[in-house]
N, C-alpha and C positions, 0 to 999 in steps of 0.2 A: 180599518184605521190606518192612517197613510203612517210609514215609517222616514226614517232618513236613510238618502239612498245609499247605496253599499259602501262607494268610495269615499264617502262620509264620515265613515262607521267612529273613526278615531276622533275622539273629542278630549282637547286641553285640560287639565287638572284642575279644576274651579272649584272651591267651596260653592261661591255664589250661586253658581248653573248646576253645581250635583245636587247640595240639598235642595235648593228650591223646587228643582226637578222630580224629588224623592215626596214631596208634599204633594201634587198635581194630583187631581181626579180627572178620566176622560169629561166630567161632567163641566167642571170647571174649568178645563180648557174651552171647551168648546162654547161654553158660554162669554168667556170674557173675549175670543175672538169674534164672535158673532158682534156682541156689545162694541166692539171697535168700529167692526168693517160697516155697521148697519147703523151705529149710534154715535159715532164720531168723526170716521172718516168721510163717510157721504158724498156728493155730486164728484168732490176731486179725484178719487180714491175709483170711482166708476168710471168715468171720462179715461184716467190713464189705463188701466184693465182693460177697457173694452175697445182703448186704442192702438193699444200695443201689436204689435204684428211678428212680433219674435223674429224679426230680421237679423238684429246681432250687429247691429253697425254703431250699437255704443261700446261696443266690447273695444276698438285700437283706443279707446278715451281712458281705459281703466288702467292705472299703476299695476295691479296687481295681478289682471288678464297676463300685461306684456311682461312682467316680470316672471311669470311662471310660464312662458314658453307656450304664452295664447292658451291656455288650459280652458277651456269652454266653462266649466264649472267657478272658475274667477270672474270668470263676463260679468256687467253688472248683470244683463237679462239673466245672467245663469243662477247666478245670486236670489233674484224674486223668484223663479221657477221651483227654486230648491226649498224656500220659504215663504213667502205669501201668497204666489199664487197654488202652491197646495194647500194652505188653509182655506183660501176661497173654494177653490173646486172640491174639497173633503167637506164643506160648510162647518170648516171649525173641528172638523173629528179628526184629530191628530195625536200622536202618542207624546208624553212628558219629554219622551229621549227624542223626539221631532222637535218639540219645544225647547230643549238642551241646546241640540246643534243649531237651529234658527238661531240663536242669541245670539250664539257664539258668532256665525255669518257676521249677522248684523254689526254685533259689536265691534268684533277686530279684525272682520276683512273686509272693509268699508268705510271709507275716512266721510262719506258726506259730502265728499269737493265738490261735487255737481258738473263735475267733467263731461260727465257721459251726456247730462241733459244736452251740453251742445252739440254732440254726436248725432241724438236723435234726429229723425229725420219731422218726428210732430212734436220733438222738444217736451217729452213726456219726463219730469222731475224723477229720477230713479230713488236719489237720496230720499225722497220724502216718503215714498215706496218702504225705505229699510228704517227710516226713523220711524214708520207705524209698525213694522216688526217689535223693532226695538221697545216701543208704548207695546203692544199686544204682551210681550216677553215680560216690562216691568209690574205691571199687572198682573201677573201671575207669579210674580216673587220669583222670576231669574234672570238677573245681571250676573256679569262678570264682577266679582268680590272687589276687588280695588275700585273700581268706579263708581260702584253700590257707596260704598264706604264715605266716597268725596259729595256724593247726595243727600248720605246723613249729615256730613259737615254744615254744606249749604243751609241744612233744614234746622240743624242746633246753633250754629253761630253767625248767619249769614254772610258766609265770607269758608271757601275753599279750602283751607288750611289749618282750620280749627285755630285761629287765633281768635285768641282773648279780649274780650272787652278793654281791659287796663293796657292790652301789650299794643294795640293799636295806637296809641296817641304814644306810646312810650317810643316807639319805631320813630315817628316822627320827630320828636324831638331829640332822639337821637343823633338824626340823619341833619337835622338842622342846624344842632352843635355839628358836626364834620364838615358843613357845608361853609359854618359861619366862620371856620380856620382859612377859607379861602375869599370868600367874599361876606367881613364882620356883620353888615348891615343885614343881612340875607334873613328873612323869614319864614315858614312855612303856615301863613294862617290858616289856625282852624276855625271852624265855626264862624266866618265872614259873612254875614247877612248880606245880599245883593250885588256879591261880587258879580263878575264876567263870568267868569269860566269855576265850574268844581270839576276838578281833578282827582279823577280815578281809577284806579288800578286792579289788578288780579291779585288773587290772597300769593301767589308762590311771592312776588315783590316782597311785601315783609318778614317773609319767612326764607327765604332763600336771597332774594337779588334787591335788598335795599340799599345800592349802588344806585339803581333804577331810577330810584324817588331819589336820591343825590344829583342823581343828572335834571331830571325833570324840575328839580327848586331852580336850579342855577340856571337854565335855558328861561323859566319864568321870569325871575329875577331879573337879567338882564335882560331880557325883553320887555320890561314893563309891564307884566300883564296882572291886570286886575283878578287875582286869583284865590281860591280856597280849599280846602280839605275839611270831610265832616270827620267830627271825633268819633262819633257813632257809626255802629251798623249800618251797613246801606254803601259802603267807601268800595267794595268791591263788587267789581262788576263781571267778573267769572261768571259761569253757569253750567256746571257738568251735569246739573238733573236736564239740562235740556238734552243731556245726548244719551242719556238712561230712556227716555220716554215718562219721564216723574214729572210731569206738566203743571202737576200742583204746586213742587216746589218751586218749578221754575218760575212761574208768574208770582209765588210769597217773594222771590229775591229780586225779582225783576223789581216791584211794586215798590220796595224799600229802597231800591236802588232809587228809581224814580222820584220817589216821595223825599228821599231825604236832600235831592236837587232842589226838590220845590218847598220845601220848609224852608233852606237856608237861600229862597229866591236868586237862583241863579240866572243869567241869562240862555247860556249852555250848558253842554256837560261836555268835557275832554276828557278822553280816555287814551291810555298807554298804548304799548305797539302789541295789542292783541287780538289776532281775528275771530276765534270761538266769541271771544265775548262783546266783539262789535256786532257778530252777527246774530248774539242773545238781546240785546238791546235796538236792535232795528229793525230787525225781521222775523224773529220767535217771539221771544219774552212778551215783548207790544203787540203783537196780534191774540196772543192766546189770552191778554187781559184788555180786549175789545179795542186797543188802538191800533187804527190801520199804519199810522207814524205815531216813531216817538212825542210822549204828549212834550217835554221839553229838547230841543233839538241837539244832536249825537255827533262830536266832531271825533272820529280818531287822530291818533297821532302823526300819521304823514301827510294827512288835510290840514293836521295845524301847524310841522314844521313848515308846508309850501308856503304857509299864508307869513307867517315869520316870515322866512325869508325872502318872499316876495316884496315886502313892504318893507323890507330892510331893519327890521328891529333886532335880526341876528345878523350880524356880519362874521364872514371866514376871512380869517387870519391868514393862513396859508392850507392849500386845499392837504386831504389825505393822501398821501402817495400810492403806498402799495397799493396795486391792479384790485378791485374787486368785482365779483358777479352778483347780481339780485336776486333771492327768491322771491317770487310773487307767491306771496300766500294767498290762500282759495278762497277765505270767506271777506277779505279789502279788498282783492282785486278782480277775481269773478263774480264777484260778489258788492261789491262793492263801488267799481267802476276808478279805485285809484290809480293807474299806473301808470299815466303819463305824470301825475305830481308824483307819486314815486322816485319817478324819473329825474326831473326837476332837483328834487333835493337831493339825490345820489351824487348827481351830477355838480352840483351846486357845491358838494364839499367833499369830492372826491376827485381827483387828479384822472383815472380812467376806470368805464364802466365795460367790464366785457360780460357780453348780454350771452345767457344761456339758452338755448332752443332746445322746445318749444319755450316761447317767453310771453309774458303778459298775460289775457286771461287764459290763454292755451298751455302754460308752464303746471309741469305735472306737482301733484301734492306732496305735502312733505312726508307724508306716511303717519303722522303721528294725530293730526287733526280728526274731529269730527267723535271726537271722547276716547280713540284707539287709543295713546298713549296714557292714557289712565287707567285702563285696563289691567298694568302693570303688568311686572316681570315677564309672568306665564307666556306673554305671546308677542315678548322683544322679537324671539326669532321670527314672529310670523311677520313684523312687521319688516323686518330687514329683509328679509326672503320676497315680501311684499312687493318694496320699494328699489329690488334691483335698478329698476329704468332710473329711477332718479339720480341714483349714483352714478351708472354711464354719463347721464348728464352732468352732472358736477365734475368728471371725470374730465369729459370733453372740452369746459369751459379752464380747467387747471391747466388742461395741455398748451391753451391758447394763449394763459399768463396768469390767469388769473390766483389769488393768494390768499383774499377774505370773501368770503361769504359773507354777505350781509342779506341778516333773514327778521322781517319786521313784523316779528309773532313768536307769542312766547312758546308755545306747543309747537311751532315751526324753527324753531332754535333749538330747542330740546331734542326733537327728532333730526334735524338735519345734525347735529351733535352724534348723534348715534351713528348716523349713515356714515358720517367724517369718520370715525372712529372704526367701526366693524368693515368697513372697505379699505383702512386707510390712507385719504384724501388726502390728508394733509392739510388743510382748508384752516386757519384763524373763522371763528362765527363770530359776530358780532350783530348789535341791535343799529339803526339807524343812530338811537341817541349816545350810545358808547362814542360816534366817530363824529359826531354836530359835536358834542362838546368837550372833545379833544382838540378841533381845532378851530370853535368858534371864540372869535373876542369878547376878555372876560376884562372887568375893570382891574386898575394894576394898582 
């Protein structure tokens, strides 16, 4: 029965990963692995195995390779080797404390960026490799405990943050009172049957940064847009069971999310500056519930400031002065294909861009994405230790002038927060709409 290898041995303090671990039969591991690799994973899952040639030329793509001084064991290939491709070659006979440490792999030394996939040299998907660990791992009841935790939220309230049925519209019309001190006429409708656009967000927004939804009425607002918010479940478009391997959940919150666009017949959906959950709604969510595209069509928030401000229904007062840099987050813009509109609007309301290298879909992750920084506390340090390169790079763009980061993702804000802080950058963070509606024209 394959073991985890020696330099391994040490594994982070998890409730989630010890007990779950402590439940495990050889029998039932190796049956719910089998059940993956032979009943789920299928044609794709073979194709990349039996393509792979353990060259190692995804390894300069990884954060966490070059941060640890190239450590072969960070590579991504090092990563599958340590973890699925020993359950394939063991055919599933693997010990609980194998199945302990794989998680742990999975879970928090592996953000999912898909860096590496452009590395490859047959563009074999690495991420998708560790997100069937990660499905193998939740199926045998071990996640990392804080993640676990944001899964049950999804699954009890539909919405990340465990808010409340009643606290939901109460946010709102809170935010609408703050808004209507600035601009009286200012609405936030809910339940708008056949507006344009339903506008949606991630649960931390009401729980943490309902500023957010303050910026987002008033950029509406005076923009003219035909817009709504549902009162109901279904408002948040998060999705951390997507990054558990909980596939079930994921498509119940997908579905709701979905369905609650098409009960209040919208024409789109616009959602906030978040890439986990642009990338839950366009590329997971919808295929695991049999649509190859979203069944109603998915604008994030720097496709919809370009389009503003392209057509001029936001006009800049006077651009932002202090210098800033852009992080390109992994799942809009390698993903996503935004970063010349990115650009656009940085540009559009910002006096100067000084661009970080690598940049655009080459610019490294922020460390936090891909469900790591939910992970919580236990493996801050792995991530900061992780994410060294990143910081040199933020480093290098300060030395140049630069003074705000602006990071257009909420789990990309959060982590680059971290890095700013534990290397000492010095860096103001900031959302794209923090700085469109400081100096966009507001009626007087």
């Amino acid at each position: 029965m394959a073991e985890p290898a020696q330099q391994n041995e040490k594994i982070t303090m998890d409730q989630g990963l010890e007990i779950g671990a402590q439940n495990l039969s050889s029998e039932r591991i190796e049956k719910v692995i089998n059940k993956v690799i032979k009943g789920e994973a299928g044609a794709r899952l073979k194709a990349y195995v039996d393509t792979c040639i353990h060259c190692g030329l995804c390894s300069e793509a990884c954060h966490y390779y070059l941060s640890h001084d190239k450590d072969p064991r960070y590579s991504p290939v090092g990563k599958v080797k340590q973890t699925l491709w020993q359950m394939i070659k063991s055919k599933g006979r693997v010990s609980a404390r194998f199945i302990q440490r794989a998680s742990e792999i999975a879970s928090t030394e592996c953000n999912a960026c898909k860096r590496c996939a452009m590395y490859c040299p047959f563009g074999i998907d690495i991420a998708y490799l560790m997100l069937t660990v990660r499905r193998i791992c939740h199926l045998l009841g071990v996640t990392p405990l804080y993640i676990q935790d944001t899964a049950h939220s999804h699954a009890a309230t539909m919405n990340q943050m465990w808010v409340k049925d009643d606290e939901w519209p109460d946010t709102l019309q809170w935010q609408e009172e703050e808004a209507q001190a600035e601009i009286p006429t200012l609405r936030i409708p809910l339940e708008k049957e056949g507006a344009d656009i339903m506008y949606s967000v991630i649960g931390p927004e009401p729980k943490f940064q309902a500023q957010l939804i303050y910026q987002a009425a008033v950029i509406m607002d005076v923009a003219g847009v035909n817009w709504t918010m549902p009162a109901t479940p279904g408002w948040d478009n998060s999705d951390m069971a997507m990054y558990t391997g909980d596939n079930e959940i994921m498509g119940r919150v997908k579905r709701a999310h979905f369905e609650t666009a098409a009960r209040l017949r919208v024409k789109r959906i616009v959602m906030g500056e978040c890439g986990h959950a642009f990338r839950s709604v366009y590329d997971m969510g919808n295929r695991w519930l049999g649509w190859r595209m979203p069944p109603i069509p998915i604008v994030h928030a720097i496709d919809f400031y370009y389009e503003l401000i392209k057509e001029g229904r936001i006009n800049v007062t006077k651009k932002y002065e202090p210098p800033v840099t852009l992080h390109d987050p992994c799942n809009v813009i390698r993903g996503g294909g935004l970063a010349d509109k990115a650009r656009y609007v940085v540009n559009a309301i910002c006096d100067e861009l000084i661009e970080m290298h690598p940049n655009r879909e080459h610019n490294y992750c922020c460390g936090a994405g891909g469900g790591v920084i939910n992970c919580g506390p236990p493996y801050k340090n792995t991530r900061m230790d992780g994410n060294r390169i990143k910081a040199e790079q933020l480093f290098a763009a300060k030395s140049r002038g630069a003074k705000v980061l602006i990071a257009p993702c909420h789990n990309c804000h959060s982590g680059l927060e971290d890095i700013n802080h534990h290397y000492g950058l010095g860096y103001e963070v900031k959302f794209i709409s923090d700085i469109l509606y400081e100096v966009m024209e507001k009626p007087v």
